[in-house]
N, C-alpha and C positions, 0 to 999 in steps of 0.2 A: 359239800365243803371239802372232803377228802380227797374230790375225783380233782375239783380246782387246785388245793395245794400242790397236787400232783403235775399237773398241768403247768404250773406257774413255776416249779422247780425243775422241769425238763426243759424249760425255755431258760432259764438263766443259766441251766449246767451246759444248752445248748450255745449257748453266746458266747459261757466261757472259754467253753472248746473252739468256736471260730474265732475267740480273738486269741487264744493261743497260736492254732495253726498260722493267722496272718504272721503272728509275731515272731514265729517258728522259721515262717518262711524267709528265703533267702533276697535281698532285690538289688540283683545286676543289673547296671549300668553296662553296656555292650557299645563299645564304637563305634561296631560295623556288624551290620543284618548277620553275617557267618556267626559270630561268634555270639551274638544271642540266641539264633539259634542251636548251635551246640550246649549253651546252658541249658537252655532247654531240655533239649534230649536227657542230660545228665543231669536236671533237677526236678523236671514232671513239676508236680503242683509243690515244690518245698521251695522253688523261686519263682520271682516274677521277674521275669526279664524284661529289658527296656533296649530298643538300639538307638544311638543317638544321630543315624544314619538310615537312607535307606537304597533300595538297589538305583535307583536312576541317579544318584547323590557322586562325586566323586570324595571320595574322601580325605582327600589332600586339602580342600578347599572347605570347610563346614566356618559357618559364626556360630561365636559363644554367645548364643541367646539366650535371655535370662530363663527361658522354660528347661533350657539346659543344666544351668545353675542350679535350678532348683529339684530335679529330676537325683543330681551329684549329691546333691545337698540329703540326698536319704538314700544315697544307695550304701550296700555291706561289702560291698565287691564290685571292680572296675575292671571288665576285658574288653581290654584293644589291643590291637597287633603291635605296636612299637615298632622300635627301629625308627624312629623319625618321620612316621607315617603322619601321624597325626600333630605332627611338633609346633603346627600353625593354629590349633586352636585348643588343645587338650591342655594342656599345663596353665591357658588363662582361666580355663574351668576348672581348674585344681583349684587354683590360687582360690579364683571369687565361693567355691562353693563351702570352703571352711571344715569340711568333712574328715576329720584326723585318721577314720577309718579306709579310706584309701589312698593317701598319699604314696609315693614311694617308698618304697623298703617296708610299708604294715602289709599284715596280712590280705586285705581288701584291696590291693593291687595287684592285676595279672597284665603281664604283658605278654603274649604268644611268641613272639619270637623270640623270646629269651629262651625259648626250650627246644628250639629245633636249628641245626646247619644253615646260615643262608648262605647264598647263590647272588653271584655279579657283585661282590665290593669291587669298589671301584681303587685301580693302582696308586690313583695321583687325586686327591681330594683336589678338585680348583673350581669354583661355582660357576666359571664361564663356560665349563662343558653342560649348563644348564643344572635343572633341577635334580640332583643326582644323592642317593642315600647313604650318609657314610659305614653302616655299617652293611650295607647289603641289601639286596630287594627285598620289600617289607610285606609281598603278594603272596605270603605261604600259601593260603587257602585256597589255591589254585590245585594244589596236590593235595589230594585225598590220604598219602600218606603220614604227609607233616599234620592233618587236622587228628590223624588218629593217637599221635604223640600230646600233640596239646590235650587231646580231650583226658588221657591218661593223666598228666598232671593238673586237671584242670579239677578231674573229679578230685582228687587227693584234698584240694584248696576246698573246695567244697565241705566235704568232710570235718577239715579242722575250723572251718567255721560253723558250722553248725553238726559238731559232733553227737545229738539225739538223733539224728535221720541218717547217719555216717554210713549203716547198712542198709539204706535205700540208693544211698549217691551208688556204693559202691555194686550193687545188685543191675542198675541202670547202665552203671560204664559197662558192666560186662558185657549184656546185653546188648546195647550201643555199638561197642565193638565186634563183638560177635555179627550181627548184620554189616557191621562198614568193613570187615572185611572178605565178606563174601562178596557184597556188594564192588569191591577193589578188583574184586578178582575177575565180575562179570564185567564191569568195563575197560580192565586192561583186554578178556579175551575179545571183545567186540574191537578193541581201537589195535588191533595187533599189526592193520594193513596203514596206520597212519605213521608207524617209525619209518626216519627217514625222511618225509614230507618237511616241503618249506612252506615256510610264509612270512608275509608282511605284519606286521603290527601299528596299531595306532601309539603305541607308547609300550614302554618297555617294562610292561606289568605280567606276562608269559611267563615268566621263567621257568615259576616252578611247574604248571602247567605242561611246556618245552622239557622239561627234566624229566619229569613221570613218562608222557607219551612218546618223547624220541623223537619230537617236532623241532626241525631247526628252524630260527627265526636269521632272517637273511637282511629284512632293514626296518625302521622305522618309520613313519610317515613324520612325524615330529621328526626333525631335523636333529633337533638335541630332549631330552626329556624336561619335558613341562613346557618347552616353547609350540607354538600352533605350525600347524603344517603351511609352508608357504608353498607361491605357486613355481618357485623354483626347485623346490626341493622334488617336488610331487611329477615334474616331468623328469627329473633327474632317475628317480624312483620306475615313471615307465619307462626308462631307459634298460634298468636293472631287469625288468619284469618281462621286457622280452630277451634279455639271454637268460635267465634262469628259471626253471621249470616250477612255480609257483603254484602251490596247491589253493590257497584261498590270502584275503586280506583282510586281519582281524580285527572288530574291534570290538570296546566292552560298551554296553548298553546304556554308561552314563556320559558317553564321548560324543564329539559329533559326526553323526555320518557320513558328511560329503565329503571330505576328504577321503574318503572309502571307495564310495560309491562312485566318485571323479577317474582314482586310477581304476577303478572295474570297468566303470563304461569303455574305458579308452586299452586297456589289455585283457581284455575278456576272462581276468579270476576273478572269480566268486568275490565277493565282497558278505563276509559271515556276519553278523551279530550275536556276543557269546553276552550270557547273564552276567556273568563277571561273580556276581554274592548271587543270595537268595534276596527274591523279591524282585532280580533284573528284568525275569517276564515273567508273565504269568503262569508258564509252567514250573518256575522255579521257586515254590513253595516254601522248600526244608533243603536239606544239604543233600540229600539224594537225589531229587527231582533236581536240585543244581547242575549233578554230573550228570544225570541221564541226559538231560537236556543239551548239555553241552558237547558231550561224545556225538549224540544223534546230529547235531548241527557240522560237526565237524565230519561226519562220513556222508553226509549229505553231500557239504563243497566237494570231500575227494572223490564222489560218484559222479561228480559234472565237471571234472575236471578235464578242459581241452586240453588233445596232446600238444606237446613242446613246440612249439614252433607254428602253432597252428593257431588261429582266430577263431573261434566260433562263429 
């Protein structure tokens, strides 16, 4: 009888405790793959992260589906990039999801570029230059520097929300960052031979990429940003590609290829595929295996690269 009560009292003090820790736990709502997995990193098992996106996905363009609605509808905390990244479908999932806890301005709102410099505001807002961001490019997490700033106040939000495990967030940033900066350091000394190098882009989502490596980007295949490459622009393009010494022609893994692939065959640069988040291929897993993947693609193209003036 004794060994049963026994029995029967470690299974309910057992339940309590796992519905405590559910309840303990944090559940981010994430935008975009990057930054759920950065909760991650800095929450281990005290969040459940959710991305409402994923690497093949472009994130400009998502519908408010009601699985999304209802996803919003329980989360404690919202990270997405901002800047008008998401302006086409996030604020309809505000509205329908009815969540008080992360609207603007409560603590359950993060938006990552409100914490780091952006790069390319545009001088003269006019919508006919195409799809263009008014506060600036909203692609931080292309630089592994700006994700080390976000994660910095990301854990702090962390913290004040679930202030019981405030000395695990904060144990994990260290950590976290302690590897992402060694890790910075191993991919700036491998990419040391790509400053300097040009290239083409499908859209004008490089930048901050362009900033950290020292890559300058010379055109766009998109004509203007967000409009599709025509077949005007795209021979206009191999015009450019044979005076200018072009290291490779970028694009991200949820774009379409042929227009890549079109000016490749016809001026013999590389035509890359970059993961763009985590999840873009298959080796791009977590935010590390993001960059690895992406540096090694990139000294790949400048290893095959035909000299100036020459065809392969």
């Amino acid at each position: 009888m004794h060994h049963s009560l026994t029995k029967t009292f470690l299974a309910l003090t057992t339940g309590v405790l796992l519905a405590f820790s559910s309840q303990a736990a944090i559940n981010v709502f994430a935008c975009e793959p990057e930054w759920a997995a950065l909760a991650t990193e800095l929450g281990g098992g005290n969040i459940h992260a959710f991305s409402a996106t994923h690497g093949k996905q472009d994130p400009h363009y998502i519908q408010a589906r009601p699985s999304l609605i209802a996803k919003l509808r329980n989360a404690d905390l919202l990270v997405c990039t901002g800047a008008d990244l998401e302006i086409g479908w996030l604020p309809v999932l505000l509205r329908k999801s009815g969540n008080r806890r992360i609207q603007p301005g409560q603590p359950g709102y993060f938006m990552a570029t409100d914490f780091v410099p952006l790069l390319d505001k545009p001088q003269i807002l006019d919508r006919s230059a195409g799809d263009i961001h008014a506060a600036g490019s909203p692609h931080i997490h292309t630089d592994p520097r700006r994700i080390a700033t976000v994660a910095r106040v990301l854990a702090q939000r962390l913290q004040a929300l679930n202030p019981e495990q405030a000395n695990v967030y904060q144990q994990r940033a260290d950590e976290f960052l302690h590897k992402w900066q060694e890790a910075i350091t191993r991919w700036e000394n491998r990419a040391k031979g790509l400053h300097g190098k040009k290239i083409i882009t499908h859209h004008k989502n490089w930048v901050y990429l362009q900033d950290w490596l020292g890559l300058q980007g010379v055109a766009t295949l998109e004509p203007k940003p967000g409009v599709p490459p025509t077949a005007s622009h795209l021979s206009q393009l191999h015009a450019v590609a044979k005076q200018e010494p072009v290291m490779a022609i970028i694009y991200a893994a949820y774009q379409n290829p042929k227009p890549a692939l079109w000016l490749s065959k016809r001026s013999g640069i590389p035509a890359v595929e970059l993961p763009f988040t985590v999840g873009g291929n298959k080796q791009a897993t977590d935010l590390f295996s993001l960059f690895d993947t992406t540096i090694d693609a990139l000294l790949q193209a400048a290893g095959r690269q035909p000299e100036h003036g020459q065809q392969p």
